[in-house]
mmCIF file of the N, C-alpha and C atoms, coordinates in Angstrom:
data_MODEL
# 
_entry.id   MODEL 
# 
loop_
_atom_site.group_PDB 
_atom_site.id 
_atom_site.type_symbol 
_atom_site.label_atom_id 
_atom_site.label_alt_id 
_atom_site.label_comp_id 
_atom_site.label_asym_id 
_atom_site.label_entity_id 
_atom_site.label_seq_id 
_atom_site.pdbx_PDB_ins_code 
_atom_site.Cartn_x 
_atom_site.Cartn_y 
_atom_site.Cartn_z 
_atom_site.occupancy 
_atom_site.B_iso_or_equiv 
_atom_site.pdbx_formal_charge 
_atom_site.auth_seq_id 
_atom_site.auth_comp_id 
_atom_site.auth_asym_id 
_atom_site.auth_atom_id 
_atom_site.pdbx_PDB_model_num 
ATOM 1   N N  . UNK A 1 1  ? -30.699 -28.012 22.501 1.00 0.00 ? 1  UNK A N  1 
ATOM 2   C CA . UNK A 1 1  ? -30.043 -27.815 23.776 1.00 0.00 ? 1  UNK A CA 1 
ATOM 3   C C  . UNK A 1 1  ? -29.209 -26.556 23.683 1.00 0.00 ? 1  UNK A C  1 
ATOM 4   N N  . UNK A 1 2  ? -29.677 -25.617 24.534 1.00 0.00 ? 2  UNK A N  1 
ATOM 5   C CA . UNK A 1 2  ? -28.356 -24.493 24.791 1.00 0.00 ? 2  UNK A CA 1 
ATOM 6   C C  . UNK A 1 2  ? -28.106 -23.847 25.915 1.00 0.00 ? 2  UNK A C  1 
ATOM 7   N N  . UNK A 1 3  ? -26.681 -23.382 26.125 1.00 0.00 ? 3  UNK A N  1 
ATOM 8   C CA . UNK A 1 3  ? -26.330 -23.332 27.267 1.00 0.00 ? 3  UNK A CA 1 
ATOM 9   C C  . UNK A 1 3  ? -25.739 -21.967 26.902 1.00 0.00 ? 3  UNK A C  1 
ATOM 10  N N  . UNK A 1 4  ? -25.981 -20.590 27.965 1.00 0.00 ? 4  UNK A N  1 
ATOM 11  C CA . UNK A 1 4  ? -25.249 -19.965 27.726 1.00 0.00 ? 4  UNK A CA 1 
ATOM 12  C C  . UNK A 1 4  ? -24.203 -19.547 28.683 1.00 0.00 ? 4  UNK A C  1 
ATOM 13  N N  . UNK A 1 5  ? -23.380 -18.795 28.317 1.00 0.00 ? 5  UNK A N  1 
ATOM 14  C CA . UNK A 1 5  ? -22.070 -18.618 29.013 1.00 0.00 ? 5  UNK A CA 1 
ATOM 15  C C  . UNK A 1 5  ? -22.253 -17.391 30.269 1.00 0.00 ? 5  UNK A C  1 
ATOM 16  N N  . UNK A 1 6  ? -21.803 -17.971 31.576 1.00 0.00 ? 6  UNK A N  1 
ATOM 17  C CA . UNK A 1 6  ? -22.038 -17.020 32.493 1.00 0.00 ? 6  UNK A CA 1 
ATOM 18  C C  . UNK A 1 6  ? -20.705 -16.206 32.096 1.00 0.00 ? 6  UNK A C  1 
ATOM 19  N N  . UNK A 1 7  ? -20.817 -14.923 33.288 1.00 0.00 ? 7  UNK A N  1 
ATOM 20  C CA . UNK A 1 7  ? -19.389 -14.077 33.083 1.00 0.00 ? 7  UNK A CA 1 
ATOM 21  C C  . UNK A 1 7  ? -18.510 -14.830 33.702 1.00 0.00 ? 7  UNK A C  1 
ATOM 22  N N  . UNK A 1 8  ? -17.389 -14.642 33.813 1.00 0.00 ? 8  UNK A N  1 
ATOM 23  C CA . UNK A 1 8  ? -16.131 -15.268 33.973 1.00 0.00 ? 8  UNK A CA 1 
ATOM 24  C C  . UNK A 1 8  ? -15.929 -16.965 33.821 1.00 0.00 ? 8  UNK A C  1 
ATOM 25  N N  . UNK A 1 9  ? -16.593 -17.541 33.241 1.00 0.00 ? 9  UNK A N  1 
ATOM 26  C CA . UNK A 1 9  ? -16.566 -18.864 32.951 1.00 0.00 ? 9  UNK A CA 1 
ATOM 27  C C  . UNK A 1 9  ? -16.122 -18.914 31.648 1.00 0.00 ? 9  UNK A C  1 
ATOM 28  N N  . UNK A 1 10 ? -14.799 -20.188 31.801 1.00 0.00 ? 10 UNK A N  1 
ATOM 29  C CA . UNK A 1 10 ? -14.107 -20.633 30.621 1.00 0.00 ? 10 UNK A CA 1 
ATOM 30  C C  . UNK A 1 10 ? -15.406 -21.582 29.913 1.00 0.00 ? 10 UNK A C  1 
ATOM 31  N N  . UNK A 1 11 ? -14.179 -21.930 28.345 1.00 0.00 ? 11 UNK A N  1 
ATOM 32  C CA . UNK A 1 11 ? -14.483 -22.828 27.858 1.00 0.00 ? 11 UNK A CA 1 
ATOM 33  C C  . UNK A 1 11 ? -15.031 -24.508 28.552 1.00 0.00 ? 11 UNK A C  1 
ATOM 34  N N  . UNK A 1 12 ? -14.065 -24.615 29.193 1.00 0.00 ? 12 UNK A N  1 
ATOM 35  C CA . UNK A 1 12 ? -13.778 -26.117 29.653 1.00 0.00 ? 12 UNK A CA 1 
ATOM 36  C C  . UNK A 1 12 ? -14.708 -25.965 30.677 1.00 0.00 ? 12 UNK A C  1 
ATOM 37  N N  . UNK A 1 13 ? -15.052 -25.098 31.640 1.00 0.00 ? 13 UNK A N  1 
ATOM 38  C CA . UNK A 1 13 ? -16.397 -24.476 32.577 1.00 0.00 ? 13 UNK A CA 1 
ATOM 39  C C  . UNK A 1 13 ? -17.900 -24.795 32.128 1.00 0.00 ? 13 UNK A C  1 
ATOM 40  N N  . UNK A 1 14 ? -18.198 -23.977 30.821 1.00 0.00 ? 14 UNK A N  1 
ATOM 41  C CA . UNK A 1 14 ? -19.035 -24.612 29.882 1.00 0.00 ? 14 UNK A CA 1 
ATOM 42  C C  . UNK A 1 14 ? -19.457 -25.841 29.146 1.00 0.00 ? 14 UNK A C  1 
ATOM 43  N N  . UNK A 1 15 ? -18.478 -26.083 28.732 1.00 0.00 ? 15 UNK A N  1 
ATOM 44  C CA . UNK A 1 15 ? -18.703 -27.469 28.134 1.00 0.00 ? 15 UNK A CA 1 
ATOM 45  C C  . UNK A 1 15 ? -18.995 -28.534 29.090 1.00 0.00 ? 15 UNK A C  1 
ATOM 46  N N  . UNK A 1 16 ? -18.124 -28.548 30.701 1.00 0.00 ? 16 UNK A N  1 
ATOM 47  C CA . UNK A 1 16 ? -18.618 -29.467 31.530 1.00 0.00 ? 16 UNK A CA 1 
ATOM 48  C C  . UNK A 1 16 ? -20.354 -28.958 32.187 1.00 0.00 ? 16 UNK A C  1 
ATOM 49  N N  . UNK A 1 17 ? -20.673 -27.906 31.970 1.00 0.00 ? 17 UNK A N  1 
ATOM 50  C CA . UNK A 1 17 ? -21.757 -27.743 32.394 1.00 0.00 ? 17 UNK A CA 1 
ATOM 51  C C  . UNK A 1 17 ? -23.222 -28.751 31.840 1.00 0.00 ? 17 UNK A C  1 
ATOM 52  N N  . UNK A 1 18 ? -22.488 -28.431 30.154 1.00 0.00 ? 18 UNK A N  1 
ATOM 53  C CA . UNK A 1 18 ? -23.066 -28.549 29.262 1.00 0.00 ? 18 UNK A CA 1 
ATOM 54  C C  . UNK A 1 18 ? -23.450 -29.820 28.948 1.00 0.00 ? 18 UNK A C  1 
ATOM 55  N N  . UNK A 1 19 ? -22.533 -30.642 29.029 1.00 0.00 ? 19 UNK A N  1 
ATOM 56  C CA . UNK A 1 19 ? -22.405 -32.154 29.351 1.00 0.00 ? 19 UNK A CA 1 
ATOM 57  C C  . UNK A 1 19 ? -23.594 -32.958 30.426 1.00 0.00 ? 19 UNK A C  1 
ATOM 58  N N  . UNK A 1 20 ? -22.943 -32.232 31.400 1.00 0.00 ? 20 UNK A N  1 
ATOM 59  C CA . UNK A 1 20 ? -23.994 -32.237 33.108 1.00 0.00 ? 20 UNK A CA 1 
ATOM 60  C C  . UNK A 1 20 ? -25.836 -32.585 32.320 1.00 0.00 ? 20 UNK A C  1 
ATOM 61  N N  . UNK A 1 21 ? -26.068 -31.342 31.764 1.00 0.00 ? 21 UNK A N  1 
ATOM 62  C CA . UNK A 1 21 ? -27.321 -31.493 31.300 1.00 0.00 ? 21 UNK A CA 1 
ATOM 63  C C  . UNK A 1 21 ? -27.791 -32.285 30.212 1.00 0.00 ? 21 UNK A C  1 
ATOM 64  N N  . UNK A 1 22 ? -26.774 -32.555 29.600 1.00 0.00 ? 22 UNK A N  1 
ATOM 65  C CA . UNK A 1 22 ? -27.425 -33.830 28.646 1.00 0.00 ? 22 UNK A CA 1 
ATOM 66  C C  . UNK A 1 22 ? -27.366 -34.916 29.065 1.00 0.00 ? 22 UNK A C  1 
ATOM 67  N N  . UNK A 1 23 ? -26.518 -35.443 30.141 1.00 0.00 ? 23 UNK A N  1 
ATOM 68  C CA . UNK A 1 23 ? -26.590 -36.820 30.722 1.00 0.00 ? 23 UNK A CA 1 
ATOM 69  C C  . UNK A 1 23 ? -27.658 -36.586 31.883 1.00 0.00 ? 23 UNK A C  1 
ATOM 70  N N  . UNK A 1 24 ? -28.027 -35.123 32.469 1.00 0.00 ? 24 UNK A N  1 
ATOM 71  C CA . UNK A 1 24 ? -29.355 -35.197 33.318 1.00 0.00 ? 24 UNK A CA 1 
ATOM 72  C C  . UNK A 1 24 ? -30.750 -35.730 32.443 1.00 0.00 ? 24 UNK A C  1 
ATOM 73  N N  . UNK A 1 25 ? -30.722 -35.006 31.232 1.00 0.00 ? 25 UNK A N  1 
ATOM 74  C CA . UNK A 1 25 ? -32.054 -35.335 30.475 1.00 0.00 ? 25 UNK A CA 1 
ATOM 75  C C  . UNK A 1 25 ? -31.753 -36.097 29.414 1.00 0.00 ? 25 UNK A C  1 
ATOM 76  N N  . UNK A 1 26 ? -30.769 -37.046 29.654 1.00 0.00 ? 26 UNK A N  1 
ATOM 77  C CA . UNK A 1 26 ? -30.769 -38.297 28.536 1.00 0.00 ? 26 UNK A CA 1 
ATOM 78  C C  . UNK A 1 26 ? -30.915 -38.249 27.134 1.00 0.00 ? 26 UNK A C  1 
ATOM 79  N N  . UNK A 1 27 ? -30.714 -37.401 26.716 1.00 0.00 ? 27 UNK A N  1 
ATOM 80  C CA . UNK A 1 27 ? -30.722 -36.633 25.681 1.00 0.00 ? 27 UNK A CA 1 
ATOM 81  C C  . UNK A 1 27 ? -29.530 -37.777 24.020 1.00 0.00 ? 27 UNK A C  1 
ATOM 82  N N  . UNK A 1 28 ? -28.651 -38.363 24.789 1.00 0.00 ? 28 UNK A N  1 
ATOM 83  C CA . UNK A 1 28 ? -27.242 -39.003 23.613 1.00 0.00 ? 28 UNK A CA 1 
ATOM 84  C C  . UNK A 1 28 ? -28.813 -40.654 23.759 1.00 0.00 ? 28 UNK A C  1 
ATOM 85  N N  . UNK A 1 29 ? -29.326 -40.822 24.911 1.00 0.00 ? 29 UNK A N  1 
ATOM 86  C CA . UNK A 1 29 ? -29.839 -42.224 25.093 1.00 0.00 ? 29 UNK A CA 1 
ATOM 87  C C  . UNK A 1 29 ? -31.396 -42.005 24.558 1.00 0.00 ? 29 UNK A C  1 
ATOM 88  N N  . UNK A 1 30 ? -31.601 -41.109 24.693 1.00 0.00 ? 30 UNK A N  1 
ATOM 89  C CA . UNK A 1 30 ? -33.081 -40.803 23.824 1.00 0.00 ? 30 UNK A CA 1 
ATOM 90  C C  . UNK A 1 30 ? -32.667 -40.885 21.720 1.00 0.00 ? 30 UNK A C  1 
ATOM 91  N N  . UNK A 1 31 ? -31.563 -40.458 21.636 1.00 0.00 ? 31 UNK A N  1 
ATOM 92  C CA . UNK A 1 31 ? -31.285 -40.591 20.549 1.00 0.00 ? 31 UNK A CA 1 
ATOM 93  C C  . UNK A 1 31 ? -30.830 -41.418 19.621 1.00 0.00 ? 31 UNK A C  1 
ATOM 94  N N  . UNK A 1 32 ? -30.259 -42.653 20.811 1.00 0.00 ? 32 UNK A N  1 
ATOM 95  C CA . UNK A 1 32 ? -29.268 -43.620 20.299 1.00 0.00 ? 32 UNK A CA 1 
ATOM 96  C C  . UNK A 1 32 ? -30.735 -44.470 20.177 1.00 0.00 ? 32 UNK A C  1 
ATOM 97  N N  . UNK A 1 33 ? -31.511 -44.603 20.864 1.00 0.00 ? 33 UNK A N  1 
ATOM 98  C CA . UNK A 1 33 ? -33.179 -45.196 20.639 1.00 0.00 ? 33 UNK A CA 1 
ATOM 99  C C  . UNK A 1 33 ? -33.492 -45.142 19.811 1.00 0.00 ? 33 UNK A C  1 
ATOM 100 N N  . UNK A 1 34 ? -33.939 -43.668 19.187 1.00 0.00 ? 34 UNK A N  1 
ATOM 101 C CA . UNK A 1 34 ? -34.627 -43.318 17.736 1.00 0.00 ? 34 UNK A CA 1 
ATOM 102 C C  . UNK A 1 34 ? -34.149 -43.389 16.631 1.00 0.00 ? 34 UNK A C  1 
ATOM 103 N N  . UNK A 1 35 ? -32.404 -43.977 16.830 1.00 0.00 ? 35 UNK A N  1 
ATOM 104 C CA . UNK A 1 35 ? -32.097 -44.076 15.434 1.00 0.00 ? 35 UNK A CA 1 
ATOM 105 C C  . UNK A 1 35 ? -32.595 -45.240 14.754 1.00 0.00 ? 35 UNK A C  1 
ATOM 106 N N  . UNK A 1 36 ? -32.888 -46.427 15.380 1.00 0.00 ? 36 UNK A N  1 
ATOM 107 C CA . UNK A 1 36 ? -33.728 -47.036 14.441 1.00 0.00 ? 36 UNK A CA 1 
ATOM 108 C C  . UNK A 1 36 ? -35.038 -47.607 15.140 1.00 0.00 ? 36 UNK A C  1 
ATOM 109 N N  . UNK A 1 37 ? -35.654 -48.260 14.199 1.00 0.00 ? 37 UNK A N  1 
ATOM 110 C CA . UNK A 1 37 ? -37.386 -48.730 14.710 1.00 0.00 ? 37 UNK A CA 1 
ATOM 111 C C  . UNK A 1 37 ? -36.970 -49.900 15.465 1.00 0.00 ? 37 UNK A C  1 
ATOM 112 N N  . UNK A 1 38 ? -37.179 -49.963 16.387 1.00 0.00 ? 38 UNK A N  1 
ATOM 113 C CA . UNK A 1 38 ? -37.769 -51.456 17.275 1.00 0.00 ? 38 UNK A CA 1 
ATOM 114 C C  . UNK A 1 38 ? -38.969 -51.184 17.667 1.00 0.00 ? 38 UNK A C  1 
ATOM 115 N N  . UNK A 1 39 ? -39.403 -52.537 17.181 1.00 0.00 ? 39 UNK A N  1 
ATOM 116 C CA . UNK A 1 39 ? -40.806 -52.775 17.419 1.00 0.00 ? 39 UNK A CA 1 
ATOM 117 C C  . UNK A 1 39 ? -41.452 -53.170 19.099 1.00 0.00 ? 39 UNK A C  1 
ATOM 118 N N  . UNK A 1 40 ? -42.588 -52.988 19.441 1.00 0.00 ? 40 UNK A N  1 
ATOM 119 C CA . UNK A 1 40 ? -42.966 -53.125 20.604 1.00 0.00 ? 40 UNK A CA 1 
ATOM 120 C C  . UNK A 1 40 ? -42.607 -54.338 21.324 1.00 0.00 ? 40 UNK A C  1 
ATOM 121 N N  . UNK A 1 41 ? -42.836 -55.550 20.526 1.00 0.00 ? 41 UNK A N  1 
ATOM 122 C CA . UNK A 1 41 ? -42.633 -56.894 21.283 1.00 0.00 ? 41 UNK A CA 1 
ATOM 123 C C  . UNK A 1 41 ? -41.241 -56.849 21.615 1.00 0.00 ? 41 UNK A C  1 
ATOM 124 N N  . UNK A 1 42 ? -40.122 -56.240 20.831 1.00 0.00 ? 42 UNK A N  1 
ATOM 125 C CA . UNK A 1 42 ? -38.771 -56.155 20.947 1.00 0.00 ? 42 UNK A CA 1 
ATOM 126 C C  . UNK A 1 42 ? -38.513 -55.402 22.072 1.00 0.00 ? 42 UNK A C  1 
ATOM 127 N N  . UNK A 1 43 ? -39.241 -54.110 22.356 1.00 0.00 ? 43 UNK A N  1 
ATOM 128 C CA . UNK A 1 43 ? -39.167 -53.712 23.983 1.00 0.00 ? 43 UNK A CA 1 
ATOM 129 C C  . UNK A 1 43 ? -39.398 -54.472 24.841 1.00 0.00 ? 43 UNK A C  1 
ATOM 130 N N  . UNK A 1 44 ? -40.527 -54.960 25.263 1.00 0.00 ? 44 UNK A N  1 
ATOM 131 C CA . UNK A 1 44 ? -40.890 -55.283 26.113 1.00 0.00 ? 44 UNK A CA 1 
ATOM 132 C C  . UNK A 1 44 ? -39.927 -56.553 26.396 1.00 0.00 ? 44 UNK A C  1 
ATOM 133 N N  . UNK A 1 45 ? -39.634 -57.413 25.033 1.00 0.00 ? 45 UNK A N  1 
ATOM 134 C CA . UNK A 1 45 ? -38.219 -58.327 25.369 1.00 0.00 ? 45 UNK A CA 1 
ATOM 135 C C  . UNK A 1 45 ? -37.125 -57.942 26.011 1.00 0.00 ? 45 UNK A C  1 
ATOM 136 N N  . UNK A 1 46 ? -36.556 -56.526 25.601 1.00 0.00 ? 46 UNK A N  1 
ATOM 137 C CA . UNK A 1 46 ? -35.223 -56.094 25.651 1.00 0.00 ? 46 UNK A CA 1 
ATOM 138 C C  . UNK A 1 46 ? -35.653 -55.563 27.458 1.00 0.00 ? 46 UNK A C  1 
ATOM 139 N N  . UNK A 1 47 ? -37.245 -54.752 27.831 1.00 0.00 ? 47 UNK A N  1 
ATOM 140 C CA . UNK A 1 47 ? -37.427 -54.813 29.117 1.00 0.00 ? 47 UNK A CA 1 
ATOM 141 C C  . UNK A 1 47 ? -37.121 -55.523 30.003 1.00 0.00 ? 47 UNK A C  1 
ATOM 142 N N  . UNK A 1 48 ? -37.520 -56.780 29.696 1.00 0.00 ? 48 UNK A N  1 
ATOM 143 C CA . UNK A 1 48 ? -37.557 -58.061 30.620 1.00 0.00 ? 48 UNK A CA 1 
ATOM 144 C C  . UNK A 1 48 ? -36.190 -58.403 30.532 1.00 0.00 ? 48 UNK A C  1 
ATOM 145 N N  . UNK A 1 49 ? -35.302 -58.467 29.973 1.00 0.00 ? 49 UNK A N  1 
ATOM 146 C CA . UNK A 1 49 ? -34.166 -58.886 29.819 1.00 0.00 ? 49 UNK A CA 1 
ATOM 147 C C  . UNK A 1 49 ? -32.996 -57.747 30.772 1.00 0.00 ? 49 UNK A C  1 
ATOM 148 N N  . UNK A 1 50 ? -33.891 -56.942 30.681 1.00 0.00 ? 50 UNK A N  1 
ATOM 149 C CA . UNK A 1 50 ? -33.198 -55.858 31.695 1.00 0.00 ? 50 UNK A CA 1 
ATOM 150 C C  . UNK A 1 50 ? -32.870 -55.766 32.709 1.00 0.00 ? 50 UNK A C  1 
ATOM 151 N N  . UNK A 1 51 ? -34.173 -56.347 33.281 1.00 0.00 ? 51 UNK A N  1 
ATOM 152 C CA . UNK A 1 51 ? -35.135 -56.398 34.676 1.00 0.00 ? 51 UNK A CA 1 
ATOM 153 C C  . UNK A 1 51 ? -34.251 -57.453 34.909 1.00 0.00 ? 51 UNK A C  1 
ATOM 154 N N  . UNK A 1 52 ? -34.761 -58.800 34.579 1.00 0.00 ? 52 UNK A N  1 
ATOM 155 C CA . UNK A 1 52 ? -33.852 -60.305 35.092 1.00 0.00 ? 52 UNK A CA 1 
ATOM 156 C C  . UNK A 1 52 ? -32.303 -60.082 35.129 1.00 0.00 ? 52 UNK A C  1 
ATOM 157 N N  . UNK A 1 53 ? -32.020 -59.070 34.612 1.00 0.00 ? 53 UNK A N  1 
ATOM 158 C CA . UNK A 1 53 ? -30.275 -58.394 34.685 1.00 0.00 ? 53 UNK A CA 1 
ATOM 159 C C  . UNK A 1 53 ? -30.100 -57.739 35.757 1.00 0.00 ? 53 UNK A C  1 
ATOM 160 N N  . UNK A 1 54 ? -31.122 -57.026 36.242 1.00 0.00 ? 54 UNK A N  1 
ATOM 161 C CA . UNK A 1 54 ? -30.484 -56.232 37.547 1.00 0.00 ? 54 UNK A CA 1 
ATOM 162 C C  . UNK A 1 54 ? -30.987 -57.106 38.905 1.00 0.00 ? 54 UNK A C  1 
ATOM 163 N N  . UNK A 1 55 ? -32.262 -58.221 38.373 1.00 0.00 ? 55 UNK A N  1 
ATOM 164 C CA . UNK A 1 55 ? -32.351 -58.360 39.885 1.00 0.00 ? 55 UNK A CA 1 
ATOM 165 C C  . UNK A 1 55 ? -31.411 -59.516 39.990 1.00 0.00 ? 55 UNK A C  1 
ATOM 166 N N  . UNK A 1 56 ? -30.840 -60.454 38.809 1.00 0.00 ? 56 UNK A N  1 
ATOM 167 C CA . UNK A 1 56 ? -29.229 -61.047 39.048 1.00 0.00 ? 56 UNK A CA 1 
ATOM 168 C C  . UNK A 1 56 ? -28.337 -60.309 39.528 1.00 0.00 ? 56 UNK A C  1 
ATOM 169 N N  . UNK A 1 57 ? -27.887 -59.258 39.027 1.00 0.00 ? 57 UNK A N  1 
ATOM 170 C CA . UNK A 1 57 ? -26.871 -58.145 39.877 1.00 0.00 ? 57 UNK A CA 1 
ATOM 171 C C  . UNK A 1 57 ? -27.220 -57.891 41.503 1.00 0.00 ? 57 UNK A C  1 
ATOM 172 N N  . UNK A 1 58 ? -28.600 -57.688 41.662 1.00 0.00 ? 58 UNK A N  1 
ATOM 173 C CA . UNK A 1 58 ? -28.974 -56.923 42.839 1.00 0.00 ? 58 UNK A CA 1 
ATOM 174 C C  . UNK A 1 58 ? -28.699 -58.434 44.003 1.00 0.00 ? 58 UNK A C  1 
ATOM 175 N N  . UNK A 1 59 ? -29.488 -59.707 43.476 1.00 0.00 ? 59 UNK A N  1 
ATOM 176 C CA . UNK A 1 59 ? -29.080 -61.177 44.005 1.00 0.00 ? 59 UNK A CA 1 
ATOM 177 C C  . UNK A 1 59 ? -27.670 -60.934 44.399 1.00 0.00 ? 59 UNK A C  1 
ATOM 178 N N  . UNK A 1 60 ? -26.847 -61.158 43.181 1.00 0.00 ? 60 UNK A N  1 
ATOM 179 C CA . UNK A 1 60 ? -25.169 -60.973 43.521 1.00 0.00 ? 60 UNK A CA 1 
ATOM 180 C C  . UNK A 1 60 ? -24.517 -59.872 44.260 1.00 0.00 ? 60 UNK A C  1 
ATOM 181 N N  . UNK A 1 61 ? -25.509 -58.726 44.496 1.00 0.00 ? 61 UNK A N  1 
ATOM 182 C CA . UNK A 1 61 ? -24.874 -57.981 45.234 1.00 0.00 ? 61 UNK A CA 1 
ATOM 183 C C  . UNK A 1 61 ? -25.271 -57.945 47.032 1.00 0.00 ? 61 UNK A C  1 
ATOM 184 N N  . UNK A 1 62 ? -26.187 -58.973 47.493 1.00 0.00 ? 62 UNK A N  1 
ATOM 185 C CA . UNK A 1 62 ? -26.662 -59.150 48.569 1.00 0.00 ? 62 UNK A CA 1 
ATOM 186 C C  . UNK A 1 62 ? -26.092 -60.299 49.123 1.00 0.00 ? 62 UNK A C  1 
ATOM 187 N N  . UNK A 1 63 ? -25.609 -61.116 47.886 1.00 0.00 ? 63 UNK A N  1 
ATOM 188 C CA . UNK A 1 63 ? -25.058 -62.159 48.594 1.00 0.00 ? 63 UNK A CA 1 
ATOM 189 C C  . UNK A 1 63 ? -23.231 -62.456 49.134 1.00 0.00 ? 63 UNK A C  1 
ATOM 190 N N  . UNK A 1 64 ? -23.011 -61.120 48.472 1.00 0.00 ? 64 UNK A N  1 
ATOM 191 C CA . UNK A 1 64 ? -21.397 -60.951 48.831 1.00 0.00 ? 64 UNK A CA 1 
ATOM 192 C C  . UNK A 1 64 ? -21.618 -60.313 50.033 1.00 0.00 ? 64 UNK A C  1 
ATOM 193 N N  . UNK A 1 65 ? -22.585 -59.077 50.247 1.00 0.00 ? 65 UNK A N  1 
ATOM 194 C CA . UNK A 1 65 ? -22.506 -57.927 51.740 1.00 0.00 ? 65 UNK A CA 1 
ATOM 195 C C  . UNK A 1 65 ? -22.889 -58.202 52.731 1.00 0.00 ? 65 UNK A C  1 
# 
């Protein structure tokens, strides 16, 4: 990843730029993945477990509005 520095842009200018683009291309969550092996059946668990998580949230959030 690199970012370079326009003219008149600070530090703190940069670095929030810089930031911007690693949480656009997931870049800390692509990594926190590969640090170790999970196996396929373990996805597709940790998938489903995902899924039944948001459409509980999405339930709970239709039934308060």
């Amino acid at each position: 990843m690199r970012v370079e520095r326009r003219d008149g842009e600070t530090v703190e200018q940069l670095l929030r730029r810089f930031n911007k683009v690693v949480v656009a291309e997931r870049i800390t969550k692509t990594f926190r993945e590969k640090m170790h092996f999970v196996s396929k059946s373990e996805q597709r668990k940790e998938k489903r477990r995902r899924a039944e998580r948001n459409r509980r949230k999405k339930a709970m959030q239709q039934g308060q509005g």
